[in-house]
N, C-alpha and C positions, 0 to 999 in steps of 0.2 A: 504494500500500500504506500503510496505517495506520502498520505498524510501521518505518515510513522516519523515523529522528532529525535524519541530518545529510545535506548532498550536499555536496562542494567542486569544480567545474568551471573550465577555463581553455579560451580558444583563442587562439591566433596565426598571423601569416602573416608569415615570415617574408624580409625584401628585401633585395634589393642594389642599393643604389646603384652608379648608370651616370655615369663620369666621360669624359667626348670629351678635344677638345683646343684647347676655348676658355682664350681667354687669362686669362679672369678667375680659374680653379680651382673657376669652382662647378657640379654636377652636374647635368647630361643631365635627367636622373630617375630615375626605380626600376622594377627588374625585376618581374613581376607574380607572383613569389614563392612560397611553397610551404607551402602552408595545413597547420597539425596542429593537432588537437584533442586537449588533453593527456588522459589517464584520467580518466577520474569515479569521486572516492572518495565512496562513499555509506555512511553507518552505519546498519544496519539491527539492529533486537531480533531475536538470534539463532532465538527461537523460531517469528517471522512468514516467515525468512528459509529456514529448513530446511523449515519442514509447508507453506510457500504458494508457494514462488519457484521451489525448487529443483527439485522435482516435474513442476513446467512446464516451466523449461529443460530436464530431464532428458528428457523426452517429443520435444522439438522439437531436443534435440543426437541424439538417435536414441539414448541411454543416457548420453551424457557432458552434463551443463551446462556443462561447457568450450569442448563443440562448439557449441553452439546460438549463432545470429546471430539479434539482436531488435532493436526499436526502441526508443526509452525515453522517456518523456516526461514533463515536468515542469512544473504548471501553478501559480505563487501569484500572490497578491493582497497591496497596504499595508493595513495595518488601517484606517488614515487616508482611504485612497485606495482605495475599491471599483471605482472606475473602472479603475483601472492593472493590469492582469491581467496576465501576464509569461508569456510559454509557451515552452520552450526544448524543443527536438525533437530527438534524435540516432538517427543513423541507423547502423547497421553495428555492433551491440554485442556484445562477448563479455566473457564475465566471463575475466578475466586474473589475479586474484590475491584470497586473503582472509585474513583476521588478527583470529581469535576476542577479545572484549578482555571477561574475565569476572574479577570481583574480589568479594574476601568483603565485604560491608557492604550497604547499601541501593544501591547501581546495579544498573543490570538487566544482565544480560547480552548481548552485541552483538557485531557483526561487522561487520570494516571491508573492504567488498567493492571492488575495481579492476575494474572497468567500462574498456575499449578502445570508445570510438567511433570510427567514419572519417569521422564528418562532422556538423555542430552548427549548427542556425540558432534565431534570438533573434526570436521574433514574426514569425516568415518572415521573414525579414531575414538576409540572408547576410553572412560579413565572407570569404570563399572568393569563388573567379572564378567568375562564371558561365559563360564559357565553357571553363572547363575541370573543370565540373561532376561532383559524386558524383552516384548518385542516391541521393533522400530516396524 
């Protein structure tokens, strides 16, 4: 969508360290952990967001955009570097929260949407187990 301004994304997998009962104190190794992919806050111009977006989720949650599960995908490039394409994929997404942010002056009006994915890869590249795989 054109009228997409900002996105902010994380993921983590989070471990535990495995301690035996060598003499030296230093650890075994790590547990293979429990992958979360935090929200994606996206800021979109409220007007691209209500007449183009919503409409469609609303169709595909079967009347709720709350209900609807989508994929979302996100493609840039360096201005420097045409070569370096960056494609990030998520998979399992519902829209979980939004917060209109409209002010008197020259900014546009906009909304800060919470995007829930279950699962996030970086150029097909996973930082999640492959064997204990979502599916994309």
């Amino acid at each position: 969508m054109t009228g997409t301004l900002s996105l902010d994304y994380e993921q983590k997998r989070d471990r535990k360290i495995v301690y035996g009962m060598k003499r030296n104190g230093t650890p075994l190794g790590k547990t293979a952990g429990k992958y979360s992919p935090s929200p994606v806050t996206v800021r979109f111009l409220l007007d691209d967001y209500t007449n183009l977006l919503l409409p469609a989720l609303t169709t595909l949650g079967l009347g709720s955009y709350g209900d609807a599960s989508f994929p979302m995908m996100l493609t840039y490039e360096e201005p420097l570097n045409p070569l370096s394409t960056v494609n990030i994929a998520w998979a399992g997404c519902t829209i979980d929260g939004e917060k209109d942010a409209i002010a008197e002056g020259t900014d546009e009006a906009a909304v800060d949407v919470t995007i829930g994915p279950l699962a996030m890869t970086r150029n097909g590249q996973l930082l999640w187990s492959v064997t204990r795989s979502v599916s994309l």
